[in-house]
KOLVEXFI-607130 format. One record per residue (C-alpha): residue in three letters; x, y, z. Coordinates in nm, 2 decimals. Layout:
N
@aa->Ala | c1->X | c2->Y | c3->Z
...
# end
This chain:
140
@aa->Unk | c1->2.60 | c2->7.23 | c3->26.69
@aa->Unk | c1->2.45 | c2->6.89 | c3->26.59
@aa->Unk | c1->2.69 | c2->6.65 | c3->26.55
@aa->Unk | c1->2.44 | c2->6.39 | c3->26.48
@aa->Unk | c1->2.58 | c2->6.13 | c3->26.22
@aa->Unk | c1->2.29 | c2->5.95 | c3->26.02
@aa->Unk | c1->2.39 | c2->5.56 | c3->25.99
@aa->Unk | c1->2.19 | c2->5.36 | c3->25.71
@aa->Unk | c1->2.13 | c2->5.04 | c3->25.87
@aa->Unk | c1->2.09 | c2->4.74 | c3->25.69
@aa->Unk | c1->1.70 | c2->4.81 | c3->25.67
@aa->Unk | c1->1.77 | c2->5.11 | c3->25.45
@aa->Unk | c1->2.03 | c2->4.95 | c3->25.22
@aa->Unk | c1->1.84 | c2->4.84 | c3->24.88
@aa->Unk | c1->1.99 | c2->4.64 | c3->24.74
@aa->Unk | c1->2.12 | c2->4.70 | c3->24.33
@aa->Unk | c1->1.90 | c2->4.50 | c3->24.08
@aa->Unk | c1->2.18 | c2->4.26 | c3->23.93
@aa->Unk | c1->2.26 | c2->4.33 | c3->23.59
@aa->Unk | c1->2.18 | c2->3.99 | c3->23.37
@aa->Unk | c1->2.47 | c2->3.77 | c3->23.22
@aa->Unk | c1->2.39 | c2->3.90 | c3->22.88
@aa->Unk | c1->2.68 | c2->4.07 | c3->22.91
@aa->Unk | c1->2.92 | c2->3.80 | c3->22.87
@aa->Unk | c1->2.79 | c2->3.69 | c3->22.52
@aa->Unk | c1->2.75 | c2->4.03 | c3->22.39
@aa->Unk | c1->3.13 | c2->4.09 | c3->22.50
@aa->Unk | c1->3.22 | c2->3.72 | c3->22.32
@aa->Unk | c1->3.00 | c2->3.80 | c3->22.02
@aa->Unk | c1->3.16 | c2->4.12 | c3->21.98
@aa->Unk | c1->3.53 | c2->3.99 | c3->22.02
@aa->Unk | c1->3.41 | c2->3.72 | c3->21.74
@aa->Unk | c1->3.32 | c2->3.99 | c3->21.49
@aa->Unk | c1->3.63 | c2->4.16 | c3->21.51
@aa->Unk | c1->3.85 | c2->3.83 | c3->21.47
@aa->Unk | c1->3.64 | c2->3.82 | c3->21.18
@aa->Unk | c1->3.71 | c2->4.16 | c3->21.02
@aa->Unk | c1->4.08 | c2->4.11 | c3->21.11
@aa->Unk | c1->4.07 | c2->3.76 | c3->20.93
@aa->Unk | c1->3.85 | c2->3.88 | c3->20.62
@aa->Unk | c1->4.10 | c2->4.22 | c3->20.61
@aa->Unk | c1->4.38 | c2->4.03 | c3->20.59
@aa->Unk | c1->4.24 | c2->3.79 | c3->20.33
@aa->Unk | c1->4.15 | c2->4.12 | c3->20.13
@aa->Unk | c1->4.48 | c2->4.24 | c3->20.19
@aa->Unk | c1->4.70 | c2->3.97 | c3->20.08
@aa->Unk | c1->4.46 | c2->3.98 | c3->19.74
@aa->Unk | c1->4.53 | c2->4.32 | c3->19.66
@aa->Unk | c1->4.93 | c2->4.29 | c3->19.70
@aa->Unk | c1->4.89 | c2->3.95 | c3->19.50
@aa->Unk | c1->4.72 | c2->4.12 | c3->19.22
@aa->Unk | c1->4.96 | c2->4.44 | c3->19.25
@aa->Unk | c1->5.28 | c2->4.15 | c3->19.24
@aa->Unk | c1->5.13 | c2->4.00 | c3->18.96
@aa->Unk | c1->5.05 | c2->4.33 | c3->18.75
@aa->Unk | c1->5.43 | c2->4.39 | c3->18.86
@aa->Unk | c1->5.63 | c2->4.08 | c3->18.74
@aa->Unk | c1->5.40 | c2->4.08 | c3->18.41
@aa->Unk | c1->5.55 | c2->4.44 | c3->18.32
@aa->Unk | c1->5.90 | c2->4.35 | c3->18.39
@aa->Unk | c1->5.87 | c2->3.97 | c3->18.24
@aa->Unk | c1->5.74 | c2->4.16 | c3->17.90
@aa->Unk | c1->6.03 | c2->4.44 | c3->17.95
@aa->Unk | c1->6.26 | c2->4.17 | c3->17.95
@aa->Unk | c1->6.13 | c2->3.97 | c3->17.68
@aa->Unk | c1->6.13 | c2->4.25 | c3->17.47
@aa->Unk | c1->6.48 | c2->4.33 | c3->17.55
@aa->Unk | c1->6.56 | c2->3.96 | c3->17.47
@aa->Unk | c1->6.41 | c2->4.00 | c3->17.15
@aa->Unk | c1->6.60 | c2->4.27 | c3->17.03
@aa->Unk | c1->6.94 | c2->4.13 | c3->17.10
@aa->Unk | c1->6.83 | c2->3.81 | c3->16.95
@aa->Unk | c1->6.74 | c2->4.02 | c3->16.63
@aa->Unk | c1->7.09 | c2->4.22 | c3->16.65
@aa->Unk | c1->7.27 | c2->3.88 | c3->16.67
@aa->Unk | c1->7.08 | c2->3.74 | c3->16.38
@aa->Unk | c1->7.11 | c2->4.07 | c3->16.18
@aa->Unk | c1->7.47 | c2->4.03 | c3->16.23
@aa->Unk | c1->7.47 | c2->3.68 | c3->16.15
@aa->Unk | c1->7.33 | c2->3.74 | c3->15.81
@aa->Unk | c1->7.55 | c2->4.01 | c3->15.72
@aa->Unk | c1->7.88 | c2->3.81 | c3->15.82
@aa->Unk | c1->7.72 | c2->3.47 | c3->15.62
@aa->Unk | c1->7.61 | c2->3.74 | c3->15.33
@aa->Unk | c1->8.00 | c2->3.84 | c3->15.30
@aa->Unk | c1->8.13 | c2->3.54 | c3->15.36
@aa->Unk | c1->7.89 | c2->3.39 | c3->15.06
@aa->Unk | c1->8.04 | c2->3.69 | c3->14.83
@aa->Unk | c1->8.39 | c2->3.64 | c3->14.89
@aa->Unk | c1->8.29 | c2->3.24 | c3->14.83
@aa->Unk | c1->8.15 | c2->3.35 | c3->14.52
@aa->Unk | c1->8.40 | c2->3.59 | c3->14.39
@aa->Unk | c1->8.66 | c2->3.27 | c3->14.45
@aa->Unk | c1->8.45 | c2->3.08 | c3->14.26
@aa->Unk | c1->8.44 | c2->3.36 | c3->13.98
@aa->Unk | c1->8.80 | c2->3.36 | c3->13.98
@aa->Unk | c1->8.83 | c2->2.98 | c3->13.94
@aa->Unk | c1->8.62 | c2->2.94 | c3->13.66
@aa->Unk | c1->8.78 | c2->3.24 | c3->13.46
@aa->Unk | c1->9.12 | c2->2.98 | c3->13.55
@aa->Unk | c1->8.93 | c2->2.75 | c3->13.42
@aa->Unk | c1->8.81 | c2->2.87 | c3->13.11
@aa->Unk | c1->9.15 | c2->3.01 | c3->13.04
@aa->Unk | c1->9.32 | c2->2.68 | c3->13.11
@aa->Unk | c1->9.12 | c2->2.49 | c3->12.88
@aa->Unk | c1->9.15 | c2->2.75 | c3->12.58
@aa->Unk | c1->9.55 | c2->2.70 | c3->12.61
@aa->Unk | c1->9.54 | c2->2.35 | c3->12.74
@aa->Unk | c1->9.53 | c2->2.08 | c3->12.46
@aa->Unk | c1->9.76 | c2->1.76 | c3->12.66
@aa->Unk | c1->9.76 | c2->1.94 | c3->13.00
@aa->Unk | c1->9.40 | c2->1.78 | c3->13.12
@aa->Unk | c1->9.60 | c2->1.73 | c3->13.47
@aa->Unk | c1->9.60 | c2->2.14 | c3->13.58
@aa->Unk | c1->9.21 | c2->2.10 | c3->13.41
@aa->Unk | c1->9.12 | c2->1.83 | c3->13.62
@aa->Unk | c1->9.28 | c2->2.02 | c3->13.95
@aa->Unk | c1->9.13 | c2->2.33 | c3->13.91
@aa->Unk | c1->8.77 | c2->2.13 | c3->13.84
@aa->Unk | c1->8.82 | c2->1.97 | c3->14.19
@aa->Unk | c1->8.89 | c2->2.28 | c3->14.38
@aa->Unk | c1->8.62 | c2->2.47 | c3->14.18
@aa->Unk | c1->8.42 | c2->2.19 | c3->14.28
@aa->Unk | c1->8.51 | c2->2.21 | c3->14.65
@aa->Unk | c1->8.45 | c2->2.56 | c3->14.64
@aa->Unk | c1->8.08 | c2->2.51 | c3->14.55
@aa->Unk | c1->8.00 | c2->2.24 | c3->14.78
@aa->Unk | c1->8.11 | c2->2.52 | c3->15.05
@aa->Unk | c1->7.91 | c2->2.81 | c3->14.88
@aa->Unk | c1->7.63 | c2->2.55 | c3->14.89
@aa->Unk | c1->7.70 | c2->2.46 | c3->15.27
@aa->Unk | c1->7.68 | c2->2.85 | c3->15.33
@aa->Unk | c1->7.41 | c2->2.92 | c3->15.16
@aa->Unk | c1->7.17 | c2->2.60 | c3->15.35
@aa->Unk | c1->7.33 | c2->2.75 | c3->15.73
@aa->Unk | c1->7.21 | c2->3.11 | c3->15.59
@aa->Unk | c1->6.89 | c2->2.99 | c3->15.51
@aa->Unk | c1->6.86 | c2->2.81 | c3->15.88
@aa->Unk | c1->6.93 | c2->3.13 | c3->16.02
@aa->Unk | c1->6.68 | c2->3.31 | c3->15.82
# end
């Protein structure tokens, strides 16, 4: 049996070429990149949700002007119709009056005083038909 061991000595150890430092900048230029794809990702990113966000809030801003609109257009439809009757019971006052009035003065010769009373409240009448009629045509 040969139990013989085989040593290297130091005259049969060659030695390993030693690899160059190029290493170290390939390793820094490569850790560069990717902070800059994770920068210029993010950057992308945050555009596209800004653009989605805006897209977003434009819908609902328009839902809820629209909405706004058509209460706004109930109310004033409402408006008019409450002035409109308002005007027609005015005027069907006023009617009355001046069928008083025309009766008064066709049996009235001395009594100028219940003339002169329902004048003024005729007259009153139609300054507030007039009143109604400039806030109706505001609203309009």
């Amino acid at each position: 049996m040969n139990t013989d061991i085989q040593t290297s000595t130091q005259s049969d150890y060659e030695p390993r070429p030693r690899k160059n430092r190029s290493s170290v900048p390939l390793f820094l230029a490569v850790w560069v990149l990717l902070i800059a794809a994770g920068l210029l990702g993010t950057i992308w990113y945050t555009g596209k949700i800004k653009q989605k966000l805006t897209v977003e809030i434009g819908h609902q801003t328009a839902q809820q002007i629209a909405a706004m609109q058509t209460d706004y257009e109930a109310q004033l439809k409402k408006l008019e119709t409450n002035f409109s009757s308002e005007i027609s019971k005015v005027q069907g006052k006023v009617d009355a009056l001046n069928e008083l009035l025309e009766f008064s003065k066709d049996n009235a010769s001395s009594k100028t005083d219940n003339s002169n009373k329902l004048y003024t409240q005729i007259s009153d009448v139609q300054k507030k038909l007039n009143e109604l009629q400039k806030d109706l045509d505001v609203l309009k």
